[in-house]
C-alpha positions as CSV (number, residue, x, y, z in Angstrom):
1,X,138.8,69.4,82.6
2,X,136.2,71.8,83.3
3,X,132.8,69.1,85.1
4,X,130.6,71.3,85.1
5,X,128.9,74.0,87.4
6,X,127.6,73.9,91.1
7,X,124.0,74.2,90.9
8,X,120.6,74.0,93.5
9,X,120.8,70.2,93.1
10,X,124.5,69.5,92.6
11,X,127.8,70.2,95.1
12,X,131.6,69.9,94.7
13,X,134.4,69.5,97.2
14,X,137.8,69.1,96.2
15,X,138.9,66.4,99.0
16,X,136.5,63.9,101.7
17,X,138.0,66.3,103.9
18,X,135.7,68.7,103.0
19,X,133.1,65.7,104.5
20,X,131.6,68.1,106.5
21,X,130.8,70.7,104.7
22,X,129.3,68.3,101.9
23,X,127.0,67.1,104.7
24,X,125.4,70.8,104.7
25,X,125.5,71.1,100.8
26,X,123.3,66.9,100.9
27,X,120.5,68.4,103.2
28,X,120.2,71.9,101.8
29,X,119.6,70.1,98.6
30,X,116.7,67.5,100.2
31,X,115.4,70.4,101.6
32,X,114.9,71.8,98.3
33,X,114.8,69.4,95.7
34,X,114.4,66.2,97.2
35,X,117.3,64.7,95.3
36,X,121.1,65.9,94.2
37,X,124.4,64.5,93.6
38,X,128.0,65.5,95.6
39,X,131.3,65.1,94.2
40,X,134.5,64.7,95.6
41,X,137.8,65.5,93.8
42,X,136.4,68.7,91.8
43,X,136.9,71.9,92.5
44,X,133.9,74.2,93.3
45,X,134.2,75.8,89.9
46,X,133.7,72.5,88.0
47,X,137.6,71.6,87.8
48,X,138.2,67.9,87.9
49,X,141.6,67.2,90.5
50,X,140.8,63.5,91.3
51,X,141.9,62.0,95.1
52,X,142.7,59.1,96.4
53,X,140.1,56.3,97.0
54,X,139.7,53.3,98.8
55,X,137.5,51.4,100.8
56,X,138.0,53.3,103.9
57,X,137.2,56.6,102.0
58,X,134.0,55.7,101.1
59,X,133.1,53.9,104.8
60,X,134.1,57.2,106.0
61,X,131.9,59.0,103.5
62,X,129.2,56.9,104.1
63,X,129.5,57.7,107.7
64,X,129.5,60.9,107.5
65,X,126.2,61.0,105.7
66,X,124.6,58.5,107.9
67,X,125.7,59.8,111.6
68,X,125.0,63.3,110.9
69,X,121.7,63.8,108.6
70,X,118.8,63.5,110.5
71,X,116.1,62.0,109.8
72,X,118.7,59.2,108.5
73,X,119.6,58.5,104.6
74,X,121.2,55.9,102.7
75,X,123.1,57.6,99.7
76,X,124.5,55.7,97.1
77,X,128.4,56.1,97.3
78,X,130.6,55.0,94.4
79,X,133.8,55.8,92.5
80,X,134.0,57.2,89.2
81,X,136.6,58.3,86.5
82,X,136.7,61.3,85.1
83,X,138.7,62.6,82.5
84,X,141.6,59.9,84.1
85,X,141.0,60.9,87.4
86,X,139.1,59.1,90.3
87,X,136.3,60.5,91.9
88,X,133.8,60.2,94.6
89,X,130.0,60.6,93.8
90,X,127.3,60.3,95.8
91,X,123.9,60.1,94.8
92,X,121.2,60.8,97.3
93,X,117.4,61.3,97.6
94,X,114.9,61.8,100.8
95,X,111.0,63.2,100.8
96,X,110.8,63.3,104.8
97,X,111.9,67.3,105.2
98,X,113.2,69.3,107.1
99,X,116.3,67.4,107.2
100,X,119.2,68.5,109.4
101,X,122.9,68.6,109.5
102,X,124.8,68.7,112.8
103,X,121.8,69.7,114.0
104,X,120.8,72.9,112.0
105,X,118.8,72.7,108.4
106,X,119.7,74.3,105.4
107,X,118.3,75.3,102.4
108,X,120.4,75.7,98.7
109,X,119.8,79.0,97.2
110,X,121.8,78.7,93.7
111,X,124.9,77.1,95.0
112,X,125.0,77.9,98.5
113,X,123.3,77.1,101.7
114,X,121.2,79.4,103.9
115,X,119.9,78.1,107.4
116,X,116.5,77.7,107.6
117,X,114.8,80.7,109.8
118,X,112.7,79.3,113.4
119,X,109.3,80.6,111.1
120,X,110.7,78.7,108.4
121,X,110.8,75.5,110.3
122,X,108.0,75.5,111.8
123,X,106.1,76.2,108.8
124,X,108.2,72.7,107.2
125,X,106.6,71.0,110.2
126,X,103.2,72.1,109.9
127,X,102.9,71.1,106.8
128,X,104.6,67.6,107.2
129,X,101.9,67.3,110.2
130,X,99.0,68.2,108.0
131,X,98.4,71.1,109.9
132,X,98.6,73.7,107.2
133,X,95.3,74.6,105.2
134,X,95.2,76.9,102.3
135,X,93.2,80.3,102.5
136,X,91.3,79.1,99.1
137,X,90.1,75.9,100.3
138,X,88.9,77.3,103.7
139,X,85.3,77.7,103.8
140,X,84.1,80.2,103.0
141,X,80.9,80.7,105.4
142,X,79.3,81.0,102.4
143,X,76.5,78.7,100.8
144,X,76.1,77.0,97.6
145,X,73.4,79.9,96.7
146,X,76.0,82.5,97.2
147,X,77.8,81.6,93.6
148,X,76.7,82.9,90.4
149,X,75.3,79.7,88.4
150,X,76.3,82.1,85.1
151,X,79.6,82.4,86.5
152,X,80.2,78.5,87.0
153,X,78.4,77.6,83.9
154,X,80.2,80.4,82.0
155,X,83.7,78.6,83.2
156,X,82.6,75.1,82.7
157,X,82.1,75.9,78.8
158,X,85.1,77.6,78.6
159,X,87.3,74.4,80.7
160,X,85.3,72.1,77.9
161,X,86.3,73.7,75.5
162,X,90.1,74.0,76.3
163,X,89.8,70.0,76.6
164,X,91.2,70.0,80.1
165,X,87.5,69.1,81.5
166,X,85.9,66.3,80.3
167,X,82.3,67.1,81.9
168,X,79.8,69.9,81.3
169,X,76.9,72.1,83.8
170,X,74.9,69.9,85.5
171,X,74.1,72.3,88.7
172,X,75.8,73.8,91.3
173,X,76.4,71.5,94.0
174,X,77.7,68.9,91.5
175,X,80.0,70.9,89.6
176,X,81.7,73.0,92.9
177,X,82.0,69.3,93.9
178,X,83.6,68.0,91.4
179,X,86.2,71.3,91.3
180,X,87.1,70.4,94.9
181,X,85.0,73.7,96.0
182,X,82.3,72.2,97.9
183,X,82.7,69.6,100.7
184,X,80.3,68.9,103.4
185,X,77.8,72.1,102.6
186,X,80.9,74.2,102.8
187,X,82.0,76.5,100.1
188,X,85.6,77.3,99.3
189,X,86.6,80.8,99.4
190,X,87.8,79.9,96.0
191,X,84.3,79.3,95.0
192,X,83.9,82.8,95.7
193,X,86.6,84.2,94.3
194,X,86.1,82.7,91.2
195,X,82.3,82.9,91.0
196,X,80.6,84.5,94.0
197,X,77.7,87.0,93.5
198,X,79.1,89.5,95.8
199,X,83.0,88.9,95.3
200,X,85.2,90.9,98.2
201,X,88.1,90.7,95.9
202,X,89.6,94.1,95.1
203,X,92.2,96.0,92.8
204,X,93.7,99.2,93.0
205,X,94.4,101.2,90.4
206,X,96.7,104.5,90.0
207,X,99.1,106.3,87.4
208,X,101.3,108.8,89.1
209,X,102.8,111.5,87.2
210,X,106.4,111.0,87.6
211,X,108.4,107.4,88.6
212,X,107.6,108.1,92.5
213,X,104.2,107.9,94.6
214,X,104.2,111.2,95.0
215,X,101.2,113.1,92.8
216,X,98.4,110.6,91.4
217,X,96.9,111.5,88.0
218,X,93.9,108.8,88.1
219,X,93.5,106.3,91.4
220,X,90.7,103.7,90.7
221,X,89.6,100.9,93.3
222,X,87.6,97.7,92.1
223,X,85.9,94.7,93.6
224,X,85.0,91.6,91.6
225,X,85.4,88.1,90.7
226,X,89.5,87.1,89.9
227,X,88.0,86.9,86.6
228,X,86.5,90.4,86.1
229,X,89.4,91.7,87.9
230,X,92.0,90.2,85.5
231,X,90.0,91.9,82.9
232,X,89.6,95.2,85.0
233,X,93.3,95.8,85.1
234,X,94.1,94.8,81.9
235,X,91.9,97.4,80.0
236,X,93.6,99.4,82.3
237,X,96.8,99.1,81.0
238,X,95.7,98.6,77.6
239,X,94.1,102.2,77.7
240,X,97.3,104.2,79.7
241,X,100.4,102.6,78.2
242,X,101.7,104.0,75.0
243,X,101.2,102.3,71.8
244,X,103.3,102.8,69.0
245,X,102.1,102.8,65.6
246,X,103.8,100.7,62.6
247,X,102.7,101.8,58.9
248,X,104.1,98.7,56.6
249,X,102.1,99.4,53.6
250,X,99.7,96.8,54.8
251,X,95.5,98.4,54.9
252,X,95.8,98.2,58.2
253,X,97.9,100.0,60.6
254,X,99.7,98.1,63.4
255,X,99.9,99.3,66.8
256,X,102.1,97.9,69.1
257,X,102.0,98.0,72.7
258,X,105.2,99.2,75.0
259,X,104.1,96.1,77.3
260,X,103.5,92.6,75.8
261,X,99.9,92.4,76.6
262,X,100.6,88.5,76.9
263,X,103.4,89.2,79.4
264,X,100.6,92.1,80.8
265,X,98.3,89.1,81.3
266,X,99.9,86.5,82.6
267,X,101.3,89.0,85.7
268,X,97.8,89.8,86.8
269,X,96.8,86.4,87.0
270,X,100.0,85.1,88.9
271,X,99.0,88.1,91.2
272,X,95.9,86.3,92.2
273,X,97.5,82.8,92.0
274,X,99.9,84.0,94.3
275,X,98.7,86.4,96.3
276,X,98.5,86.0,100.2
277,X,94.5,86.2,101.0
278,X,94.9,86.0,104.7
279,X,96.5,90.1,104.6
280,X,94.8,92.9,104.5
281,X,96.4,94.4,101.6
282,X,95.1,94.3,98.2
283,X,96.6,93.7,94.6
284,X,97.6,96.8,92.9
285,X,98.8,98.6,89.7
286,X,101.2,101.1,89.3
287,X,101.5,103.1,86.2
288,X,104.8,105.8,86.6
289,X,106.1,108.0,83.8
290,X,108.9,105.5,83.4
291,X,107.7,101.5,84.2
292,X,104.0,99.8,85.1
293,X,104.5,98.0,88.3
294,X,101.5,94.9,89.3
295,X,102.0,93.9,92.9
296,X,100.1,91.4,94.9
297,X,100.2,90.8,98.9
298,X,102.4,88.0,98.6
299,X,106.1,87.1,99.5
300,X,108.2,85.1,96.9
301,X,108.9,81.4,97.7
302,X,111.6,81.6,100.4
303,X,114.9,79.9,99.2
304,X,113.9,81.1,95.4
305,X,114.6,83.9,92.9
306,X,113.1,84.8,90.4
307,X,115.4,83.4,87.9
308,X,114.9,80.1,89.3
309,X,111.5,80.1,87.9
310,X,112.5,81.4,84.6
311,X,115.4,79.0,84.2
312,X,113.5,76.1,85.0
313,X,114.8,74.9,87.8
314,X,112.5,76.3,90.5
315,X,109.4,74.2,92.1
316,X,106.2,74.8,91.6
317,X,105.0,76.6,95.2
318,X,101.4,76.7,95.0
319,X,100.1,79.7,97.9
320,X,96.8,78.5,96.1
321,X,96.7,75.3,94.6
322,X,92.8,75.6,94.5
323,X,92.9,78.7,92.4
324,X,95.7,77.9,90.3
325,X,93.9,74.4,89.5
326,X,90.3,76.2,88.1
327,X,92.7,78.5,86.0
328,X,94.5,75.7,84.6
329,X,91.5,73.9,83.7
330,X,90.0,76.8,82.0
331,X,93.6,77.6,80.1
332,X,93.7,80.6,81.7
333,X,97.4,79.5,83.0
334,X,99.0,76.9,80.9
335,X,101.1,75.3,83.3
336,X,102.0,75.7,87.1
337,X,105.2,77.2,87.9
338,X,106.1,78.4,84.1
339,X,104.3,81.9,84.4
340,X,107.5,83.7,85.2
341,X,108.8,81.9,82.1
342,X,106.4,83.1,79.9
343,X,106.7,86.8,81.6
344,X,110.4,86.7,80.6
345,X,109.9,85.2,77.2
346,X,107.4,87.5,75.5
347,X,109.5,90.5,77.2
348,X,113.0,89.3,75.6
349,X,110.7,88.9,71.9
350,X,109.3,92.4,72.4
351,X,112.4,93.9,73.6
352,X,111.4,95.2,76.2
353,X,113.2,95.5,79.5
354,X,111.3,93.4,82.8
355,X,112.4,93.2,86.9
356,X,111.0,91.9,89.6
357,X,110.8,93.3,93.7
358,X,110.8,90.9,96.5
359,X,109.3,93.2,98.9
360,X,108.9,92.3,102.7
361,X,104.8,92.5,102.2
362,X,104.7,91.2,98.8
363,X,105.7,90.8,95.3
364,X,106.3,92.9,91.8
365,X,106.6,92.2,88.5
366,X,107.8,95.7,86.6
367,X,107.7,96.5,82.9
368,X,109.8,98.9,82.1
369,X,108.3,101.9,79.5
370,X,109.9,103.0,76.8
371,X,112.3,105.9,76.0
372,X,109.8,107.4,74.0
373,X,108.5,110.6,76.5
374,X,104.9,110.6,77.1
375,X,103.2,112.8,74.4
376,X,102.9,116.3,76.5
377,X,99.2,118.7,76.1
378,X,100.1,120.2,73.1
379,X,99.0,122.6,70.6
380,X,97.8,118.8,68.5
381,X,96.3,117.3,70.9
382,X,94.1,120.3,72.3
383,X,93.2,121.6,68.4
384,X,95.2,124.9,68.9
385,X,97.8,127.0,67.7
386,X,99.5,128.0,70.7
387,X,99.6,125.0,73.6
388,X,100.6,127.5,77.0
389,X,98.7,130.0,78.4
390,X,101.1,132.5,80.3
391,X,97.9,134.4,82.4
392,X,98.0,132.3,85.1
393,X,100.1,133.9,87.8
394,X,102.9,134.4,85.4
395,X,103.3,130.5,85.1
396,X,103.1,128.7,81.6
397,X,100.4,126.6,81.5
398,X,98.7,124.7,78.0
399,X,95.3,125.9,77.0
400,X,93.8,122.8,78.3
401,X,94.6,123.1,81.7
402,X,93.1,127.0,81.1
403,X,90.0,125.8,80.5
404,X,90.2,122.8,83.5
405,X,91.0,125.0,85.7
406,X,87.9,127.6,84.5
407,X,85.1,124.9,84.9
408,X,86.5,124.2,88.4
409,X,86.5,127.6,89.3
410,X,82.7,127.8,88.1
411,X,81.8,124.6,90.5
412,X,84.4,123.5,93.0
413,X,81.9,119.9,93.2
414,X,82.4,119.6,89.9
415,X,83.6,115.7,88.9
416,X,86.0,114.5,86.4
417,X,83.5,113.5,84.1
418,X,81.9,116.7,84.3
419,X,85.2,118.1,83.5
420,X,85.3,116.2,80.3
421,X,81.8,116.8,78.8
422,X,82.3,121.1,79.7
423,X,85.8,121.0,78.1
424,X,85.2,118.8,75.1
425,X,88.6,117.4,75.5
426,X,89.7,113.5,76.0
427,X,90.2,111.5,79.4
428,X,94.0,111.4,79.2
429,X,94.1,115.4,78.2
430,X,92.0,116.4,81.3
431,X,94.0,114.0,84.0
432,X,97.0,115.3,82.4
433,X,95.9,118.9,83.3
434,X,95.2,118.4,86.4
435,X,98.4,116.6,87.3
436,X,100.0,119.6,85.7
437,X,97.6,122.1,87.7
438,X,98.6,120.2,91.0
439,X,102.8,120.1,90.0
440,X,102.8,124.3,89.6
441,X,100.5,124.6,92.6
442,X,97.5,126.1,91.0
443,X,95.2,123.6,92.4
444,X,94.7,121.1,94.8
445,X,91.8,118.1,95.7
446,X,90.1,118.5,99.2
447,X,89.5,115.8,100.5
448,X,88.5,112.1,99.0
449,X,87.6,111.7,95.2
450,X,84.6,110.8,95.4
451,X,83.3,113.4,98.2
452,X,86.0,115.9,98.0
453,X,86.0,119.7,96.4
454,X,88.8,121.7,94.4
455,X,90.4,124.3,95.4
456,X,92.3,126.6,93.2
457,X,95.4,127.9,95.0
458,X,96.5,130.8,93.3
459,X,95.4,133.0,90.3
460,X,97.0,136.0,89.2
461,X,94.9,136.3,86.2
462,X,91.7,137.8,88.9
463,X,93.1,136.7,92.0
464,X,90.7,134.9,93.8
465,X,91.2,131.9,95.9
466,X,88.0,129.5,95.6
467,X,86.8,126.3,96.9
């Protein structure tokens, strides 16, 4: 008979003279969980072989958990029958981590067990000692007349009217005091966050031209409240994915978007839930010719996977219980520790294909584009009958980038925008030219964006070199 499957909270040994090792697999699991359940007399793939049992074999049990887990627990040790055969459970549960075994502590990643790192255990007993603060309930050194009344009165309507806040706008001081962002004339850097006047919150913004960070068509950089930046980054999404158009007979046509914009949502918000304040790095998204990537400056809970979190069976780990509280109460995150799970969900109904990076300096969620190829310059889009242009040094280039490349031979200052208005062409079609101007080599930027010049390579059509 097949039991069942090893798991984060449960362990199987086939004999009590694998006592020791079930010793490792008890505190990896209190570690983790808090609570678990070891069997004796099962195979580790769930196959029930029975042993012998007496009173001496569970003394010897019991002293094997006792002597050797420190601090001490008292398991509950029994003997049950399954399918015929006897077995040897114990049941066990302890909140005072780090625990150790023999004198090392553990952690259970799926169904093994990974020593905890020095860092790791210092950080278990900082926080058993208090010690440890959270970057969004440190004060800010801001006061109460650096946050945006509009802003907290704004949210206060919107946490009403979700029914997860029971009171409305009185004033400042009472309401950040009542969120647990004002304590002693100090003000939370998650007051600020949320609804400071002069929010140093950023996001940065690029889409590259092929599926590595090698030439940028558009790189944007924004500072705002989490709020405005949630928005910020998902308009742009919304307005450089693809969207694919359904006609169902219905008056309206239906467009639907290669990334859930649910699933869109939800990862820019867990990017500021998450994300590790205290670096200098920023959140960011990437948009490649083959997947959107949204990072933020935080490492994944150690001991977890991803897949913990969208099976269920991962902890909440709150980098920013402060934060993540204010967005609960205003529904803009339904639940702690289910974002991951709703990610996953709306992906899988969509169809569309999702991964994650544990980087060393932070985390990614990735949507993966579809197989449709990105709709080129053409003759369509640029109102012509002939989309290349073959008077450029003898390489092929559309009639848009023609005339990009004209106005910024005419002003090597000129902007973007400018670009846009000369050409009479749309945002995408321009970038798009450019990116394809700087691939063959017929242009490149000097210097930053905003400050910077052109400067046009190569011309074979009059061969000048301009700047």
């Amino acid at each position: 008979m097949i039991f069942g499957q090893e798991s984060e909270t449960l362990a199987f040994k086939k004999t009590t003279g694998e006592a020791k090792e079930a010793v490792v697999d008890v505190v990896a699991i209190l570690n983790k969980h808090n609570r678990g359940e070891a069997y004796f007399g099962i195979r580790n793939d769930g196959q029930v072989l029975g042993q012998a049992v007496s009173e001496s074999t569970l003394r010897d049990v019991s002293r094997a958990m006792t002597d050797n887990i420190k601090p001490q627990i008292y398991p509950t040790i029994g003997t049950v029958s399954i399918d015929n055969k006897k077995c040897v459970r114990v049941q066990f549960e302890g909140e005072n981590v780090p625990y150790f075994a023999y004198g090392k502590a553990y952690i259970r990643v799926a169904d093994e067990c990974k020593q905890l790192s020095p860092a790791e255990l210092e950080c278990y007993f900082k926080k058993k000692q208090g010690q440890v603060s959270t970057w969004d309930s440190d004060d800010s050194g801001k006061a109460v007349e650096d946050v945006n009344t509009n802003f907290l009165r704004s949210y206060m309507k919107k946490a009403k009217e979700s029914g997860r806040l029971d009171y409305t706008f009185t004033n400042r001081e009472d309401v950040l005091s009542r969120l647990e962002l004002l304590e002693d004339d100090k003000v939370a850097n998650a007051a600020i966050a949320m609804f400071g006047k002069r929010p140093q919150t950023e996001i940065q913004m690029a889409i590259f031209a092929t599926n590595v960070k090698h030439t940028f068509i558009d790189i944007d950089r924004q500072k705002g409240t989490i709020s405005d930046l949630v928005d910020i980054g998902e308009k742009y999404i919304r307005r450089n994915m693809r969207w694919r158009v359904v006609v169902d007979g219905s008056p309206e046509r239906m467009e639907i978007p290669e990334v859930p914009i649910v699933a869109m949502r939800e990862a820019l918000l867990n990017s500021y839930v998450h994300r590790d304040f205290r670096v200098s790095l920023t959140n960011e998204i990437a948009i490649y010719s083959d997947r959107i990537e949204i990072y933020n400056p935080g490492t994944f809970p150690e001991g977890f996977t991803p897949g913990d979190f969208i099976g269920g069976s991962g902890k909440s780990v709150r980098r920013n219980p402060l934060l993540a509280q204010i967005m609960y109460y205003s529904k803009d995150i339904e639940s702690f520790g289910t974002g991951l799970q709703k990610i996953a969900r709306e992906c899988d109904a969509a169809g569309v294909r999702y991964g994650f990076d544990l980087g060393k300096l932070g985390f990614s969620v990735i949507f993966y584009r579809s197989d449709i190829a990105p709709a080129d310059i053409s003759a369509a889009e640029n109102g012509t009958d002939n989309g290349t242009d073959n008077g450029t040094d003898g390489i092929a280039v559309n009639v848009a980038a023609r005339l990009v490349l004209d106005a910024i031979k005419a002003d090597s200052q000129i902007s973007v925008d400018e670009i846009i208005a000369k050409v009479s062409k749309s945002r995408r079609t321009v970038l798009r030219a450019i990116a394809t101007l700087k691939d063959v080599g017929l242009l490149r930027r000097i210097g930053s964006e905003r400050s910077g010049s052109w400067e046009t390579v190569k011309d074979g059509r009059d061969g000048d070199r301009s700047h």
